[in-house]
mmCIF file of the N, C-alpha and C atoms, coordinates in Angstrom:
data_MODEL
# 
_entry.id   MODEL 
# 
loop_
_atom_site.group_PDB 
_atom_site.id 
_atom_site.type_symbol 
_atom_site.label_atom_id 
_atom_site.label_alt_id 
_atom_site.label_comp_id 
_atom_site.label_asym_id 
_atom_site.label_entity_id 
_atom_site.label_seq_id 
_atom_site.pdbx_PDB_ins_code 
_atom_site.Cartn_x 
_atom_site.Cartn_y 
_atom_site.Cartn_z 
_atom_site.occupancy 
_atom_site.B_iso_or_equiv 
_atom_site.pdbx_formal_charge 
_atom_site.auth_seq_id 
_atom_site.auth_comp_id 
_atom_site.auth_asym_id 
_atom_site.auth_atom_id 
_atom_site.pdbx_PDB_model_num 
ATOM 1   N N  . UNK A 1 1  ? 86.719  93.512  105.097 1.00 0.00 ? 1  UNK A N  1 
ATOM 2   C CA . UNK A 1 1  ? 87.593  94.316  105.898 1.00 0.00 ? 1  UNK A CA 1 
ATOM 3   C C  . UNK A 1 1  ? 87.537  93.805  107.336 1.00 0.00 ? 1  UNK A C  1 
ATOM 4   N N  . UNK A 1 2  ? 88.543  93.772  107.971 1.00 0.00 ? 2  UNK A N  1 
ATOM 5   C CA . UNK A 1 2  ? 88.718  93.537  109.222 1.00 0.00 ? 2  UNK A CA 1 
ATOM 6   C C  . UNK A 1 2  ? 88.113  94.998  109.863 1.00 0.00 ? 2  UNK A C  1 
ATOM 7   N N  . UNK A 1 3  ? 88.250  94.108  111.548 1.00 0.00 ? 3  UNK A N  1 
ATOM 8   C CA . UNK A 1 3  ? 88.508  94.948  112.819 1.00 0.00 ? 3  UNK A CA 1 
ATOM 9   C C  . UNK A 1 3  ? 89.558  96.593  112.109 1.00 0.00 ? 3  UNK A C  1 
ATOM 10  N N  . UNK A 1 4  ? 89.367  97.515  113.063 1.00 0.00 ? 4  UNK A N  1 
ATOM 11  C CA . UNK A 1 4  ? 89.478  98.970  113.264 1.00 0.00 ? 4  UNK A CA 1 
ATOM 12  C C  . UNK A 1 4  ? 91.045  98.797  113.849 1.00 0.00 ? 4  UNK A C  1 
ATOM 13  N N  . UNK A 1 5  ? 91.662  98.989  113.716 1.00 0.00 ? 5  UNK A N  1 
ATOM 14  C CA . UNK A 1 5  ? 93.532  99.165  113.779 1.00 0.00 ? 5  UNK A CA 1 
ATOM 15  C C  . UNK A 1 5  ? 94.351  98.251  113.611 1.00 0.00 ? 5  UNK A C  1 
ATOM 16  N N  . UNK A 1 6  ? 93.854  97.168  112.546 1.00 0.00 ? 6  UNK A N  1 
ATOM 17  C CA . UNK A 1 6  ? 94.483  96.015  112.210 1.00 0.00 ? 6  UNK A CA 1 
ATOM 18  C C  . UNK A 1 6  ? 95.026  96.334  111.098 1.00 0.00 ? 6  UNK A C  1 
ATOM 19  N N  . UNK A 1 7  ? 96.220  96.931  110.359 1.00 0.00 ? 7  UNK A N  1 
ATOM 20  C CA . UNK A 1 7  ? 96.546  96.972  109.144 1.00 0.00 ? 7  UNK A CA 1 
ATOM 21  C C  . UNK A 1 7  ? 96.656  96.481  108.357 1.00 0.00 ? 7  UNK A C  1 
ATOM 22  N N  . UNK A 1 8  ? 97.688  95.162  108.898 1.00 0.00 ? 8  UNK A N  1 
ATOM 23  C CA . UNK A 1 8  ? 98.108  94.111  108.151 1.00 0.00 ? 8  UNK A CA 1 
ATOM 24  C C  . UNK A 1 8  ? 96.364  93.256  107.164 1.00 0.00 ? 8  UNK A C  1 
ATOM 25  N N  . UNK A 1 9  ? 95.298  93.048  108.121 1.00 0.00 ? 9  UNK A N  1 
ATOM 26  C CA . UNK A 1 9  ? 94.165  92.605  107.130 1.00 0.00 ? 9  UNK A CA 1 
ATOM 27  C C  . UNK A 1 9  ? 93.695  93.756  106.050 1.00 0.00 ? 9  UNK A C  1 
ATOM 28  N N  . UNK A 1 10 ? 94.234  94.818  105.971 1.00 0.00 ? 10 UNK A N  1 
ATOM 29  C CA . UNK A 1 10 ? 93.374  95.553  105.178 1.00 0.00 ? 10 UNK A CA 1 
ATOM 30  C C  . UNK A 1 10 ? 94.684  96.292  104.151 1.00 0.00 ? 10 UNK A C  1 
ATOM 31  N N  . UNK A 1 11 ? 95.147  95.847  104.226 1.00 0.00 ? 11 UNK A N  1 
ATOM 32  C CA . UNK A 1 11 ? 96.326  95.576  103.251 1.00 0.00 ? 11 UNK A CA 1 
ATOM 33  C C  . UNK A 1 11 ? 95.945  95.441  101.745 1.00 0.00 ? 11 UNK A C  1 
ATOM 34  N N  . UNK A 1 12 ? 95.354  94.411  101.380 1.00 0.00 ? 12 UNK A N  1 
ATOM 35  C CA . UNK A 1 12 ? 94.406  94.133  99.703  1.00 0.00 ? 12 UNK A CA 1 
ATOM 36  C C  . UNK A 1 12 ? 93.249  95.187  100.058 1.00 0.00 ? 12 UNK A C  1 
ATOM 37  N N  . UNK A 1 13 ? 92.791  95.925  100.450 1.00 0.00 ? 13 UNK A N  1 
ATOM 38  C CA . UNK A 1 13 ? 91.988  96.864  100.252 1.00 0.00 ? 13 UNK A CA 1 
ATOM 39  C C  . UNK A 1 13 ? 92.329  98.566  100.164 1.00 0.00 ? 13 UNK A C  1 
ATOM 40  N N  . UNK A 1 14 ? 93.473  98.439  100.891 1.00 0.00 ? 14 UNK A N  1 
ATOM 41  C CA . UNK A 1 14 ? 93.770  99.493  100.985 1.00 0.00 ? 14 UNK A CA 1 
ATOM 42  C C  . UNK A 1 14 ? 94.777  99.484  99.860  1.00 0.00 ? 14 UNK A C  1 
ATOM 43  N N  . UNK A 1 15 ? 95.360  98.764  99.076  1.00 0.00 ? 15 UNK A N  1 
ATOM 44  C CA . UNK A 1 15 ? 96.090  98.826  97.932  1.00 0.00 ? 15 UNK A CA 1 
ATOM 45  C C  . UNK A 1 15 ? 95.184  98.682  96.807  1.00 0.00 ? 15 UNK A C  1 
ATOM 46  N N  . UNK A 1 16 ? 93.784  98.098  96.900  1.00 0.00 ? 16 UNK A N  1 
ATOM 47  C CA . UNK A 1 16 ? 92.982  98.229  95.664  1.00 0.00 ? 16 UNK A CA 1 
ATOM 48  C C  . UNK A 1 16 ? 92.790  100.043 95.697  1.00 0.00 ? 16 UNK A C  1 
ATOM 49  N N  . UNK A 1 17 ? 92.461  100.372 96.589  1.00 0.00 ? 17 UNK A N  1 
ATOM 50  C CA . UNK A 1 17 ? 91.858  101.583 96.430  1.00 0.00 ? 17 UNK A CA 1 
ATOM 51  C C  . UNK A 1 17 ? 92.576  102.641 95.943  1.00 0.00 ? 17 UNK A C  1 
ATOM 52  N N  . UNK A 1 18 ? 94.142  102.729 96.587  1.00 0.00 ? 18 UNK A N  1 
ATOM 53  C CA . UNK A 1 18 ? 94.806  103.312 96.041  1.00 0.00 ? 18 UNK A CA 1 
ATOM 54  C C  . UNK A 1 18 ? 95.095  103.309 94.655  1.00 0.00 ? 18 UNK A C  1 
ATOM 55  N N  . UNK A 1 19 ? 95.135  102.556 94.064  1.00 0.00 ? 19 UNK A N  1 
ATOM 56  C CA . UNK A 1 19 ? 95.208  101.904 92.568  1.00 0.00 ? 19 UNK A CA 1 
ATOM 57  C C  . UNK A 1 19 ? 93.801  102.960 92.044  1.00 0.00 ? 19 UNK A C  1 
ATOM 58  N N  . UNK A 1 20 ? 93.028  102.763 92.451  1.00 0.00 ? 20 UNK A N  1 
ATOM 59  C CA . UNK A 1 20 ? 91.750  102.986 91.853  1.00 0.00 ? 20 UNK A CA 1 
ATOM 60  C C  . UNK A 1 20 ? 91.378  104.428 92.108  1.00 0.00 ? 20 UNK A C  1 
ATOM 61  N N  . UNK A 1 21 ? 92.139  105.200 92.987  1.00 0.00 ? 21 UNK A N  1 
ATOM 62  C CA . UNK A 1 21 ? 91.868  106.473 93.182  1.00 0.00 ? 21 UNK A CA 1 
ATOM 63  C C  . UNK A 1 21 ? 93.105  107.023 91.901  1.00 0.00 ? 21 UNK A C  1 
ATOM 64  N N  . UNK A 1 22 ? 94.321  106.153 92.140  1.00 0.00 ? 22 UNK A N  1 
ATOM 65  C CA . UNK A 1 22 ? 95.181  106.993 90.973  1.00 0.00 ? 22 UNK A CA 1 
ATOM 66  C C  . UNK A 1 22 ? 95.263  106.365 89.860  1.00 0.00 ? 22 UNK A C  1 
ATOM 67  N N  . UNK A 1 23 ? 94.594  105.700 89.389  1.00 0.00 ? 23 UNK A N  1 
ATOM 68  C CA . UNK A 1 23 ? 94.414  104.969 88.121  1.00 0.00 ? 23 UNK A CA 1 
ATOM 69  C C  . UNK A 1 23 ? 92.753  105.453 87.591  1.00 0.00 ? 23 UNK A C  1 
ATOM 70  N N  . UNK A 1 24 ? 91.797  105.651 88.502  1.00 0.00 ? 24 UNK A N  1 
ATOM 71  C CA . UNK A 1 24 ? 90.693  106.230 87.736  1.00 0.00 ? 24 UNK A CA 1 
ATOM 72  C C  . UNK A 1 24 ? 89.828  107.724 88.313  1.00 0.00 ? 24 UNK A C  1 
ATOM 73  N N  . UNK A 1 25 ? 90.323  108.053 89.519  1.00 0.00 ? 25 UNK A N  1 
ATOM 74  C CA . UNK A 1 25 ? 89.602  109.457 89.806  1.00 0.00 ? 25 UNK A CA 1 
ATOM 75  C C  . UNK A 1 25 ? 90.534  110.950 89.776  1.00 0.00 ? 25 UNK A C  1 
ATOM 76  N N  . UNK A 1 26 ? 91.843  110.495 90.078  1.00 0.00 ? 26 UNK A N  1 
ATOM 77  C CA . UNK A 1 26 ? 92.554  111.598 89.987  1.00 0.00 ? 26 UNK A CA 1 
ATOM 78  C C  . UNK A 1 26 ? 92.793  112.124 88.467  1.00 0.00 ? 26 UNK A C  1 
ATOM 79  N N  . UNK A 1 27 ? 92.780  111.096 87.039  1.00 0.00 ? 27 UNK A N  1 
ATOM 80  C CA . UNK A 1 27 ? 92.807  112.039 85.991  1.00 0.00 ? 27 UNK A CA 1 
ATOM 81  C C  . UNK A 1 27 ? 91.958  112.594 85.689  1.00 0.00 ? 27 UNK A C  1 
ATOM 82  N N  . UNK A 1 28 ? 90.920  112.325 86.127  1.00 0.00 ? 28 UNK A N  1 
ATOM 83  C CA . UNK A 1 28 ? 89.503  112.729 85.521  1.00 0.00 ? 28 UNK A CA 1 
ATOM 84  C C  . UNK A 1 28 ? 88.736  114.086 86.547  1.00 0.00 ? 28 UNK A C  1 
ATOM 85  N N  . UNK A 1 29 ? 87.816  114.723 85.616  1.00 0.00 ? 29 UNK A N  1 
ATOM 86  C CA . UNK A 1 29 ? 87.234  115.642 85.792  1.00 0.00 ? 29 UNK A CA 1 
ATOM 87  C C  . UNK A 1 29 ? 85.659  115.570 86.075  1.00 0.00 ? 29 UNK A C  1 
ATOM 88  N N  . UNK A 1 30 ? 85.472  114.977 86.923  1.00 0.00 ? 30 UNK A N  1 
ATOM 89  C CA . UNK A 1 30 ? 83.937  114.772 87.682  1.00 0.00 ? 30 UNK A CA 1 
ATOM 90  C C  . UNK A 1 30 ? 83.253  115.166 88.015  1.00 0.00 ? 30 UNK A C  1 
ATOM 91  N N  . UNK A 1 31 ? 82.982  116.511 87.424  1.00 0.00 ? 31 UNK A N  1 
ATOM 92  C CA . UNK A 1 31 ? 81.886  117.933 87.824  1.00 0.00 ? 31 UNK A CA 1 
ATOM 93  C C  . UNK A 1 31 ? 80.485  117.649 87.113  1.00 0.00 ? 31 UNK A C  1 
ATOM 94  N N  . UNK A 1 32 ? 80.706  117.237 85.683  1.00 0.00 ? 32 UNK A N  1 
ATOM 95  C CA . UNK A 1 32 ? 79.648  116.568 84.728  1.00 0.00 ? 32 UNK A CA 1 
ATOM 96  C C  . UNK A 1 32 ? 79.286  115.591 84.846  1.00 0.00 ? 32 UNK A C  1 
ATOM 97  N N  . UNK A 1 33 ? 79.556  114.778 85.464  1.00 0.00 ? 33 UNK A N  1 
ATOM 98  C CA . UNK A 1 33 ? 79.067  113.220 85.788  1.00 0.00 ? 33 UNK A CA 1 
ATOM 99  C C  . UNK A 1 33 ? 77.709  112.998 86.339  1.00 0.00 ? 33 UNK A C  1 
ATOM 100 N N  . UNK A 1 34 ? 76.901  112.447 86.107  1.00 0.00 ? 34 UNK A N  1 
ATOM 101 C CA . UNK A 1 34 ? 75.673  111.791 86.898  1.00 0.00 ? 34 UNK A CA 1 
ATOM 102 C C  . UNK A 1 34 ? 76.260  111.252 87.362  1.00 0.00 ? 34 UNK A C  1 
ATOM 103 N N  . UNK A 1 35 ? 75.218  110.476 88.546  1.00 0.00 ? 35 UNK A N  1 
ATOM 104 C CA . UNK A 1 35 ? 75.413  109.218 89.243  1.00 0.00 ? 35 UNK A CA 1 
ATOM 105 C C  . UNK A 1 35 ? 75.836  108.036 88.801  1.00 0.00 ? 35 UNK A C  1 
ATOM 106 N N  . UNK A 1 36 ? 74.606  107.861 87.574  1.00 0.00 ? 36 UNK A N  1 
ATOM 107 C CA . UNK A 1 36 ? 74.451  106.687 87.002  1.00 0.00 ? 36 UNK A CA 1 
ATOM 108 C C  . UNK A 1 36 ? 75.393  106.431 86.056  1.00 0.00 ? 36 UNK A C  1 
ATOM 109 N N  . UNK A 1 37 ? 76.333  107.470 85.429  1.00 0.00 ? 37 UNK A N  1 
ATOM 110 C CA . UNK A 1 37 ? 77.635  107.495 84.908  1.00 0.00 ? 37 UNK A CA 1 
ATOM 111 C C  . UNK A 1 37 ? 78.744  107.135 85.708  1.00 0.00 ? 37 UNK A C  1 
ATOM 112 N N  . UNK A 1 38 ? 78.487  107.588 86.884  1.00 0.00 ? 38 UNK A N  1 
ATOM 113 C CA . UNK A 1 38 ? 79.514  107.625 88.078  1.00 0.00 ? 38 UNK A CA 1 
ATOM 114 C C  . UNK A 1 38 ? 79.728  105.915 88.436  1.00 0.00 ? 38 UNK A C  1 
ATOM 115 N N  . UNK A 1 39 ? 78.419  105.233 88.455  1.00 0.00 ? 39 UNK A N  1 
ATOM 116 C CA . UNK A 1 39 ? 78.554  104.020 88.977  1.00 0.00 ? 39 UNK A CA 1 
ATOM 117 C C  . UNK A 1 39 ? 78.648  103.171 88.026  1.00 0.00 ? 39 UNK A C  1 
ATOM 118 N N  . UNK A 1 40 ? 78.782  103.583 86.840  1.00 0.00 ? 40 UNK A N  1 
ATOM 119 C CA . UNK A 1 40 ? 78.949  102.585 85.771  1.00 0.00 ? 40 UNK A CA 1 
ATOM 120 C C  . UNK A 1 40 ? 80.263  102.752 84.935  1.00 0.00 ? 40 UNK A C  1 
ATOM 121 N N  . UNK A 1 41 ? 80.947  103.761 85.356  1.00 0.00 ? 41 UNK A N  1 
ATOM 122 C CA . UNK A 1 41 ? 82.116  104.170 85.442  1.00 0.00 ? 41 UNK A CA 1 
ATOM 123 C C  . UNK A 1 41 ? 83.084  103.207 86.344  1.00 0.00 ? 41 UNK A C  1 
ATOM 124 N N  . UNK A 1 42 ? 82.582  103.365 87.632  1.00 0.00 ? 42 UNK A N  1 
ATOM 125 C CA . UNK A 1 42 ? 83.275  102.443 88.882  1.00 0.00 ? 42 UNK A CA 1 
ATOM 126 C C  . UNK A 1 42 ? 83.182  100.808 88.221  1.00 0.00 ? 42 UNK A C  1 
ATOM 127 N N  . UNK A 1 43 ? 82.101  100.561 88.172  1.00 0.00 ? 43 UNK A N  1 
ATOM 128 C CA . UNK A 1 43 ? 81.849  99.017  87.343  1.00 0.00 ? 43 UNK A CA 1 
ATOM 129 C C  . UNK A 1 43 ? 82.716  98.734  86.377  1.00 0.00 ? 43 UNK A C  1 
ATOM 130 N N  . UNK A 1 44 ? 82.935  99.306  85.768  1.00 0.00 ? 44 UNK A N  1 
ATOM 131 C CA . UNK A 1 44 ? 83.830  99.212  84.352  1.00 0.00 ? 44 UNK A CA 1 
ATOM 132 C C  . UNK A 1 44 ? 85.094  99.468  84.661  1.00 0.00 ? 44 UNK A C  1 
ATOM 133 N N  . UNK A 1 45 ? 85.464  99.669  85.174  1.00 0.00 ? 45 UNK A N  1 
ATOM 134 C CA . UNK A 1 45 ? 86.775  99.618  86.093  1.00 0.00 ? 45 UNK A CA 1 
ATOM 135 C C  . UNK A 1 45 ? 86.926  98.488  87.113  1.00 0.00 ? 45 UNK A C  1 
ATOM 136 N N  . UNK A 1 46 ? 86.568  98.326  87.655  1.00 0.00 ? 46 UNK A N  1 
ATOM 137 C CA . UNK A 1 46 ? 86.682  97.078  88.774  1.00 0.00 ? 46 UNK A CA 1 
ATOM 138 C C  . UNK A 1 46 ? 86.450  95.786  87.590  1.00 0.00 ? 46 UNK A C  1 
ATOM 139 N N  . UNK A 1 47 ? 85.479  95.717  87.109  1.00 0.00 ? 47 UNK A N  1 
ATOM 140 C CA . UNK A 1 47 ? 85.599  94.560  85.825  1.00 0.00 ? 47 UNK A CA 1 
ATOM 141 C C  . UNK A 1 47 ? 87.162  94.677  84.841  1.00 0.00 ? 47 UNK A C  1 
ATOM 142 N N  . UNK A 1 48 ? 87.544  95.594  84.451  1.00 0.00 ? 48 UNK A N  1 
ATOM 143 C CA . UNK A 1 48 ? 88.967  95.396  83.763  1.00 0.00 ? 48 UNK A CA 1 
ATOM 144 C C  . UNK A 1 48 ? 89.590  95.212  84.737  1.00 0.00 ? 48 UNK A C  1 
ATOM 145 N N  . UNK A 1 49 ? 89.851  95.659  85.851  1.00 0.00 ? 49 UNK A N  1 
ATOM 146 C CA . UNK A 1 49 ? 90.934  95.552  87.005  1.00 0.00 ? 49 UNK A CA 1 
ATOM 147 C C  . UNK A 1 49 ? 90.602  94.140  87.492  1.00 0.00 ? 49 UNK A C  1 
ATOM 148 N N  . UNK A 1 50 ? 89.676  93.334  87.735  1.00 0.00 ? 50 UNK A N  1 
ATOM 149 C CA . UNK A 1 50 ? 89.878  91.823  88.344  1.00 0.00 ? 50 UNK A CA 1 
ATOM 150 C C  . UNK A 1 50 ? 90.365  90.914  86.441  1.00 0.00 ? 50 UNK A C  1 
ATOM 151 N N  . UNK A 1 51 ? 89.553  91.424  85.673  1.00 0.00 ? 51 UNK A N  1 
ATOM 152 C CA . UNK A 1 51 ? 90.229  90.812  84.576  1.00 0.00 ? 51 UNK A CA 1 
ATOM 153 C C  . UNK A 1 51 ? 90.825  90.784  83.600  1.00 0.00 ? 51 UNK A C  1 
ATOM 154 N N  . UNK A 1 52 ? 91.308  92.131  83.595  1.00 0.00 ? 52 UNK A N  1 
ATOM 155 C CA . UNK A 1 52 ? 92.345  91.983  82.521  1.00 0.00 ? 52 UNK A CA 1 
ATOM 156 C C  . UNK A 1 52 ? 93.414  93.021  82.763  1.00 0.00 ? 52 UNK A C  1 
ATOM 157 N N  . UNK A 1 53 ? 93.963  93.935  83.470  1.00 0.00 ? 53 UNK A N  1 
ATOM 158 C CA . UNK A 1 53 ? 94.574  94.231  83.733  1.00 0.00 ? 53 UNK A CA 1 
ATOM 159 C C  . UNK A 1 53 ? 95.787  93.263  84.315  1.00 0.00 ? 53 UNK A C  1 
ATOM 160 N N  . UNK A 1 54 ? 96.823  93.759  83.324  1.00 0.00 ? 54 UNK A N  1 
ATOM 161 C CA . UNK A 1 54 ? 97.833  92.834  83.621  1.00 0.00 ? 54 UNK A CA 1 
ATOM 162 C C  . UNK A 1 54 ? 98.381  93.271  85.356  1.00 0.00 ? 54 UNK A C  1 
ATOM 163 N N  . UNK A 1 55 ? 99.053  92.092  85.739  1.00 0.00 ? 55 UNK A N  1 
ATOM 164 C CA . UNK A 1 55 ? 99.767  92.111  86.721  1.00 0.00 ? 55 UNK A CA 1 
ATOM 165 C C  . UNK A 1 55 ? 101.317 91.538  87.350  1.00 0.00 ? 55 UNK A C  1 
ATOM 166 N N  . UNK A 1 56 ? 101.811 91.923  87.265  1.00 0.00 ? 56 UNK A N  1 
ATOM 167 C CA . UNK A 1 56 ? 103.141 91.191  87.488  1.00 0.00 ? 56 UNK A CA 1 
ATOM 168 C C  . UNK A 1 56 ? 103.593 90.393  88.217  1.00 0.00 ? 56 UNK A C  1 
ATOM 169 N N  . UNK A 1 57 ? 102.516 90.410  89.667  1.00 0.00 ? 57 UNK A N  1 
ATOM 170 C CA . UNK A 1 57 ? 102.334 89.215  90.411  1.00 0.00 ? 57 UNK A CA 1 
ATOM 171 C C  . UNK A 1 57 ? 102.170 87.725  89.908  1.00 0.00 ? 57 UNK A C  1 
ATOM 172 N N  . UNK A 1 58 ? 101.219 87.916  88.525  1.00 0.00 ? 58 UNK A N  1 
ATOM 173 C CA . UNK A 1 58 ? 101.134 87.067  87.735  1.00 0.00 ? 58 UNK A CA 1 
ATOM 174 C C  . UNK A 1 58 ? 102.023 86.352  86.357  1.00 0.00 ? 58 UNK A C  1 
ATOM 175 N N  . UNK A 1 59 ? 102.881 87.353  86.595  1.00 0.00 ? 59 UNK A N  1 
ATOM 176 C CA . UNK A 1 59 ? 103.739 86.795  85.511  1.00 0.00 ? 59 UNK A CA 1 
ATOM 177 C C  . UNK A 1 59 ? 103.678 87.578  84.060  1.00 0.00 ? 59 UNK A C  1 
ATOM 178 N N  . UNK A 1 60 ? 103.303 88.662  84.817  1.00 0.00 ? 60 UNK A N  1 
ATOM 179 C CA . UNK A 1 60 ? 102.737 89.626  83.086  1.00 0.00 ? 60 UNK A CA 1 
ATOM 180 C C  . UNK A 1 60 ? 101.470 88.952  82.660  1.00 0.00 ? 60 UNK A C  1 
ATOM 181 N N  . UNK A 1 61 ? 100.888 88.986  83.177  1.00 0.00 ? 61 UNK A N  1 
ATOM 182 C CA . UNK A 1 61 ? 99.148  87.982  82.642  1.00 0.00 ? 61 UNK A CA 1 
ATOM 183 C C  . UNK A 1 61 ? 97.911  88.358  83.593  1.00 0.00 ? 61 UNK A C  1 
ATOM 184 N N  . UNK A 1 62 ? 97.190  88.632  82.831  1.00 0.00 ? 62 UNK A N  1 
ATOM 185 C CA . UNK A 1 62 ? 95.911  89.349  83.417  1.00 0.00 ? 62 UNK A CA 1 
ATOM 186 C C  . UNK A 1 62 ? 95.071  88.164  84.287  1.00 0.00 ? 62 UNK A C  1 
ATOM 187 N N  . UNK A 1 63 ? 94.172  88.253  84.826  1.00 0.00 ? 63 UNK A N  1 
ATOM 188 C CA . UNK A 1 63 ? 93.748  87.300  85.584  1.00 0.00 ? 63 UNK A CA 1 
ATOM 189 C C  . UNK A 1 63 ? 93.242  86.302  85.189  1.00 0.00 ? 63 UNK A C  1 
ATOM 190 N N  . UNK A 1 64 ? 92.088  86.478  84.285  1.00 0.00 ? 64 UNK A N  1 
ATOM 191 C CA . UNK A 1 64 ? 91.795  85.655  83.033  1.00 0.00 ? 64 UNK A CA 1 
ATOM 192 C C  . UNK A 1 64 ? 93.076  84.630  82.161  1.00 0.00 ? 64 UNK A C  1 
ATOM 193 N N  . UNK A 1 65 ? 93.911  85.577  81.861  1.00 0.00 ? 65 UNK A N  1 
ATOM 194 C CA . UNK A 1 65 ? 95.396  84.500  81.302  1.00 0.00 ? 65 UNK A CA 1 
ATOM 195 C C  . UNK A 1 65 ? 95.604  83.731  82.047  1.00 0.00 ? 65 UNK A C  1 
ATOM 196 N N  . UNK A 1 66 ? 95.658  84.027  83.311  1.00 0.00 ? 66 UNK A N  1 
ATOM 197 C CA . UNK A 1 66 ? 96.259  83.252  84.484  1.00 0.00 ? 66 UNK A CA 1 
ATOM 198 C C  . UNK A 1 66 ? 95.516  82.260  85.134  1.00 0.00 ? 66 UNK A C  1 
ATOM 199 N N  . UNK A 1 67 ? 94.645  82.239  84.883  1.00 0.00 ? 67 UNK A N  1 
ATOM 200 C CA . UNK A 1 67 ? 93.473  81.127  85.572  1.00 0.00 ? 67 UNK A CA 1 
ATOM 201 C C  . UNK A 1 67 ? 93.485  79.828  84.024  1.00 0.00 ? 67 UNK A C  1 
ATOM 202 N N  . UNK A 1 68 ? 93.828  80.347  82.857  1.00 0.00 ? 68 UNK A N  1 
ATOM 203 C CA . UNK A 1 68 ? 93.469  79.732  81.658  1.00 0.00 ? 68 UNK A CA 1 
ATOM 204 C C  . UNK A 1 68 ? 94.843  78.744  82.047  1.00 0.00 ? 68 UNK A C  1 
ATOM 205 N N  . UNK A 1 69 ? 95.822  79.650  82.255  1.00 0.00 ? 69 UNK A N  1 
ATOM 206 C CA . UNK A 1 69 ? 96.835  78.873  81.611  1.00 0.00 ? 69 UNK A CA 1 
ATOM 207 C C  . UNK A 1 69 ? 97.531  77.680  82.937  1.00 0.00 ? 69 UNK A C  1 
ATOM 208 N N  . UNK A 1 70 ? 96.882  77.434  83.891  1.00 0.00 ? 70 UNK A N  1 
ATOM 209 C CA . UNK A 1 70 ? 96.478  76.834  85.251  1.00 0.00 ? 70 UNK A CA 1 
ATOM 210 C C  . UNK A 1 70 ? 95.080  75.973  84.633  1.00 0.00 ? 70 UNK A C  1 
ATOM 211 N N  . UNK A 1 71 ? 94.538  76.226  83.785  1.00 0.00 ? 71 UNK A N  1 
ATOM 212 C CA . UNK A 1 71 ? 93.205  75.319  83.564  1.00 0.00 ? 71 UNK A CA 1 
ATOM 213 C C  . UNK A 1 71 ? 92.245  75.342  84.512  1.00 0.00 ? 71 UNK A C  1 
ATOM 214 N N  . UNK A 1 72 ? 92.260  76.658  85.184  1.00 0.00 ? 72 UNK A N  1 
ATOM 215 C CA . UNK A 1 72 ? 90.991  77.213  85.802  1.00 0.00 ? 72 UNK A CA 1 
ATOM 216 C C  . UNK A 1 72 ? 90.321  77.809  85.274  1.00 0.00 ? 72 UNK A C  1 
ATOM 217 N N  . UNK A 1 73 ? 88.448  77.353  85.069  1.00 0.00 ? 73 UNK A N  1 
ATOM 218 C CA . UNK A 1 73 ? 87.479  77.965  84.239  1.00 0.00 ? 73 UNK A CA 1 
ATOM 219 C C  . UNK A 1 73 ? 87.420  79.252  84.983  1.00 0.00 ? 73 UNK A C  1 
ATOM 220 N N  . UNK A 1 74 ? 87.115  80.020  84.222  1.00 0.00 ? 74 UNK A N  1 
ATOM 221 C CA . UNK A 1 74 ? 86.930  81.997  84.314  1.00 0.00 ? 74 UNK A CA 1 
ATOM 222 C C  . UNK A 1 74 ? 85.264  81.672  84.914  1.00 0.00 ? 74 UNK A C  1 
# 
Protein backbone atom coordinates (compact mmCIF):
# COMPACT_ATOMS: atom_id res chain seq x y z
CA UNK A 1 0.00 0.00 0.00
CA UNK A 2 1.06 3.36 -0.69
CA UNK A 3 1.27 6.81 1.05
CA UNK A 4 -2.20 8.13 2.92
CA UNK A 5 -4.42 10.06 0.09
CA UNK A 6 -3.05 8.51 -2.91
CA UNK A 7 -5.93 6.54 -4.46
CA UNK A 8 -4.92 5.77 -7.62
CA UNK A 9 -1.92 3.22 -5.79
CA UNK A 10 -4.38 1.55 -3.72
CA UNK A 11 -6.66 0.81 -6.31
CA UNK A 12 -5.65 -3.35 -6.45
CA UNK A 13 -6.23 -3.31 -2.81
CA UNK A 14 -8.99 -1.64 -2.36
CA UNK A 15 -10.76 -3.74 -5.12
CA UNK A 16 -9.32 -7.02 -3.59
CA UNK A 17 -11.02 -6.24 -0.49
CA UNK A 18 -14.10 -5.31 -1.71
CA UNK A 19 -14.38 -8.58 -3.57
CA UNK A 20 -13.53 -10.31 -0.42
CA UNK A 21 -15.84 -8.56 1.94
CA UNK A 22 -18.79 -9.36 -0.66
CA UNK A 23 -17.75 -12.55 -1.91
CA UNK A 24 -16.78 -14.04 1.62
CA UNK A 25 -17.97 -12.06 4.86
CA UNK A 26 -21.19 -10.56 4.02
CA UNK A 27 -22.97 -14.10 3.33
CA UNK A 28 -21.82 -15.61 6.16
CA UNK A 29 -22.71 -15.75 9.75
CA UNK A 30 -19.61 -15.29 12.06
CA UNK A 31 -20.85 -15.44 15.62
CA UNK A 32 -19.57 -19.29 15.85
CA UNK A 33 -16.34 -18.98 14.39
CA UNK A 34 -13.01 -19.35 16.27
CA UNK A 35 -10.12 -17.63 15.31
CA UNK A 36 -8.38 -20.40 14.01
CA UNK A 37 -11.45 -21.10 11.71
CA UNK A 38 -11.55 -17.48 10.99
CA UNK A 39 -7.96 -17.49 9.63
CA UNK A 40 -8.13 -20.52 7.81
CA UNK A 41 -11.21 -19.48 6.35
CA UNK A 42 -9.40 -16.13 5.06
CA UNK A 43 -6.49 -18.54 3.69
CA UNK A 44 -8.71 -20.58 1.74
CA UNK A 45 -10.08 -17.87 0.11
CA UNK A 46 -7.21 -15.78 -0.90
CA UNK A 47 -5.64 -19.24 -2.23
CA UNK A 48 -8.82 -19.84 -4.65
CA UNK A 49 -8.97 -16.12 -5.40
CA UNK A 50 -5.09 -15.78 -6.69
CA UNK A 51 -5.74 -19.28 -8.32
CA UNK A 52 -8.48 -20.27 -9.58
CA UNK A 53 -11.04 -18.05 -9.61
CA UNK A 54 -11.81 -17.19 -12.97
CA UNK A 55 -11.31 -13.74 -14.28
CA UNK A 56 -12.22 -11.97 -17.25
CA UNK A 57 -9.31 -9.83 -17.32
CA UNK A 58 -7.87 -13.03 -18.28
CA UNK A 59 -9.83 -14.20 -20.85
CA UNK A 60 -12.24 -16.40 -18.78
CA UNK A 61 -9.14 -18.31 -17.19
CA UNK A 62 -8.14 -18.55 -13.74
CA UNK A 63 -4.67 -17.59 -12.98
CA UNK A 64 -3.16 -20.87 -13.03
CA UNK A 65 -4.84 -21.36 -16.81
CA UNK A 66 -3.32 -18.29 -17.63
CA UNK A 67 0.21 -18.56 -16.65
CA UNK A 68 0.00 -22.38 -18.28
CA UNK A 69 -1.22 -21.35 -21.36
CA UNK A 70 1.73 -18.40 -21.67
CA UNK A 71 4.15 -21.32 -20.48
CA UNK A 72 4.66 -19.77 -17.18
CA UNK A 73 5.51 -22.35 -14.37
CA UNK A 74 2.75 -21.92 -11.41
Amino acid sequence: MSRKGCSPDNAACEGFFGRLKTELFYPRNWQDITTDQFIQTVDSYIRWYSEKRIKLSLGSLSPLEYRASLGIAA
